[in-house]
C-alpha positions as CSV (number, residue, x, y, z in Angstrom):
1,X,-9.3,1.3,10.4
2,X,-12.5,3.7,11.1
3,X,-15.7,3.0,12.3
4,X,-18.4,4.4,12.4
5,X,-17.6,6.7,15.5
6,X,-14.8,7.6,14.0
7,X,-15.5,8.8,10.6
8,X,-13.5,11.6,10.0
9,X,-10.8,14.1,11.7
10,X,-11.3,17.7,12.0
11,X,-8.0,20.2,11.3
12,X,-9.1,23.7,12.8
13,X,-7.1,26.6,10.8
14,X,-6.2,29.6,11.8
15,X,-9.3,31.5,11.3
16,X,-11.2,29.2,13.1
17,X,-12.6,27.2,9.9
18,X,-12.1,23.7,9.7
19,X,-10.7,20.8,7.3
20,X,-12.2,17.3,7.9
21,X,-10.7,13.9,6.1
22,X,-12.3,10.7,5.8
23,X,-9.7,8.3,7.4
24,X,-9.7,6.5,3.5
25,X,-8.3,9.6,1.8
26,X,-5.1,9.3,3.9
27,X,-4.9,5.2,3.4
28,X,-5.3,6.2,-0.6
29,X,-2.4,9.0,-0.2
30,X,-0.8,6.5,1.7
31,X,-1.2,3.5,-1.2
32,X,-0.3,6.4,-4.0
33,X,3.4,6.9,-1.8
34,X,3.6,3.4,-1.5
35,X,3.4,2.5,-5.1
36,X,6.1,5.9,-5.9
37,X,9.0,3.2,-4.2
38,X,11.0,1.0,-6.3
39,X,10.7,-2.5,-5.0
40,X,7.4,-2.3,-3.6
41,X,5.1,-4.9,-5.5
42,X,1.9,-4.1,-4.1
43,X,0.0,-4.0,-0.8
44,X,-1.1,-7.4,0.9
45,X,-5.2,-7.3,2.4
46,X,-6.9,-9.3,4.9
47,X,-9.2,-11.8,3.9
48,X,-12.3,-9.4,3.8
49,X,-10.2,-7.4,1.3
50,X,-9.5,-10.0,-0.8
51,X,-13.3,-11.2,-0.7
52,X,-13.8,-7.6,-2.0
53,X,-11.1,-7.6,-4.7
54,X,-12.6,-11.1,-5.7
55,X,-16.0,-9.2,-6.3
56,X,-14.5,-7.2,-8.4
57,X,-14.4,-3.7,-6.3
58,X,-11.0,-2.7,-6.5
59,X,-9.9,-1.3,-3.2
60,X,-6.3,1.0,-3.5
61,X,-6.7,0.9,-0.1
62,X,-6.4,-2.4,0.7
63,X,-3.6,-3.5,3.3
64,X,-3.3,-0.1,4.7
65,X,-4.8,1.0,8.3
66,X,-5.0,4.4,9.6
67,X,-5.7,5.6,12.8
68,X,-6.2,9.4,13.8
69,X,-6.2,10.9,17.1
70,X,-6.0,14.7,17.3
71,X,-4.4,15.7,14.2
72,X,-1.8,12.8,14.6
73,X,-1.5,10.0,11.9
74,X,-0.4,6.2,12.3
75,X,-0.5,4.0,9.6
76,X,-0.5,0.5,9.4
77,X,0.8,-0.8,5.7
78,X,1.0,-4.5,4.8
79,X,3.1,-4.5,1.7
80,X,4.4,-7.3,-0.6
81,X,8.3,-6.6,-2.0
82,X,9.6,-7.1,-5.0
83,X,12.8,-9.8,-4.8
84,X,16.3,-8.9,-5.2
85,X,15.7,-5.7,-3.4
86,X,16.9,-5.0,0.2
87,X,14.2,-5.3,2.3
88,X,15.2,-3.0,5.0
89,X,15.9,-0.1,2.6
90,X,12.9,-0.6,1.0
91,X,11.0,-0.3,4.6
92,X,12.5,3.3,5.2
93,X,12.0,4.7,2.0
94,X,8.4,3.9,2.0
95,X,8.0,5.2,5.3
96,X,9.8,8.6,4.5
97,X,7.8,8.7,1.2
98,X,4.4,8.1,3.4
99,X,5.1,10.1,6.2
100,X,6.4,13.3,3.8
101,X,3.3,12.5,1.5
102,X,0.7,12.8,3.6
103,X,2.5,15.4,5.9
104,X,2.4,17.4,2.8
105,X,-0.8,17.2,1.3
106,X,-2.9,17.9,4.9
107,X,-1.0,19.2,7.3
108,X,-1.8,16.3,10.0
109,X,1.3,15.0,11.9
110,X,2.4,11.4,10.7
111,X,3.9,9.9,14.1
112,X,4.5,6.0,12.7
113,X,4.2,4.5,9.6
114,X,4.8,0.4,10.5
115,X,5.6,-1.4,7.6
116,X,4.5,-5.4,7.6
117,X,6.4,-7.0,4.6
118,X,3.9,-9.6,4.1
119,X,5.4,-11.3,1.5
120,X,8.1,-11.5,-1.1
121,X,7.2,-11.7,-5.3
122,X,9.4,-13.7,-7.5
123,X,9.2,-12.8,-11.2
124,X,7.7,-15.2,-13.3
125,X,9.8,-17.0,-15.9
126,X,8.9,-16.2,-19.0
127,X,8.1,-19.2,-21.0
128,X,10.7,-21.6,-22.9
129,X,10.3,-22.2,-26.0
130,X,9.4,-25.9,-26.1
131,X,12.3,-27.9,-28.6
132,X,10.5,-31.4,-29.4
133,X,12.7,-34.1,-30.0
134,X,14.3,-35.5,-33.2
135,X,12.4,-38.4,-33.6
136,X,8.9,-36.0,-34.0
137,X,10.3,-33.8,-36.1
138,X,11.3,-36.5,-38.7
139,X,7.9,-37.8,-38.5
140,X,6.1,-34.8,-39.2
């Protein structure tokens, strides 16, 4: 993740001029890819994440780390997966998704995207409808 050394990367263009990104605008191009792949439920945070989310600042960057050395990305992604899907091809499409993603909109060189399946979701039954015995319903 960044400190506070290590802000911001510079990308020097051609004519000598220079782009700079915040390390948090390639976690939230990052989270944006992430949420584009079918069987991805959402990200998974650490604990001071979640203290965040529970004060009610929403973080789309949560779960994701991003480190930048000379115009080279690697991202860290904890994710949660949707069951039923296969895990491993949901791992490489959200790491091609990522890496083409941010490789597009900068220009900087993705080398790694891990992918951390943190855990799995299980949709939630809907409810019965409850049927009350005979003996109630005669009694009413």
């Amino acid at each position: 993740m960044a400190t506070e050394e290590n802000i911001s990367i510079e990308t020097i263009d051609i004519q000598g001029d220079k782009i700079t990104f915040a390390p948090d605008v390639i976690a939230t191009i990052a989270s944006l890819a992430a949420n584009e792949v079918e069987g991805v439920e959402g990200m998974s945070g650490t604990v001071v994440e979640g203290l965040t989310g529970m004060l009610n600042k929403k973080n789309i960057t949560k779960g994701i780390k991003v480190e930048i050395n000379e115009n080279v990305a690697l991202i860290d992604i904890n994710v949660i997966l949707k069951y039923g899907y296969k895990i491993h091809e949901v791992s490489v499409a959200l790491q091609k998704n990522i890496k083409t993603t941010i490789e597009n909109m900068t220009g900087l060189n993705v080398a790694s995207v891990n992918v951390f399946v943190q855990s799995i979701a299980f949709e939630k039954p809907e409810k019965a409808e409850v049927i009350k015995p005979k003996a109630e319903i005669e009694g009413e």
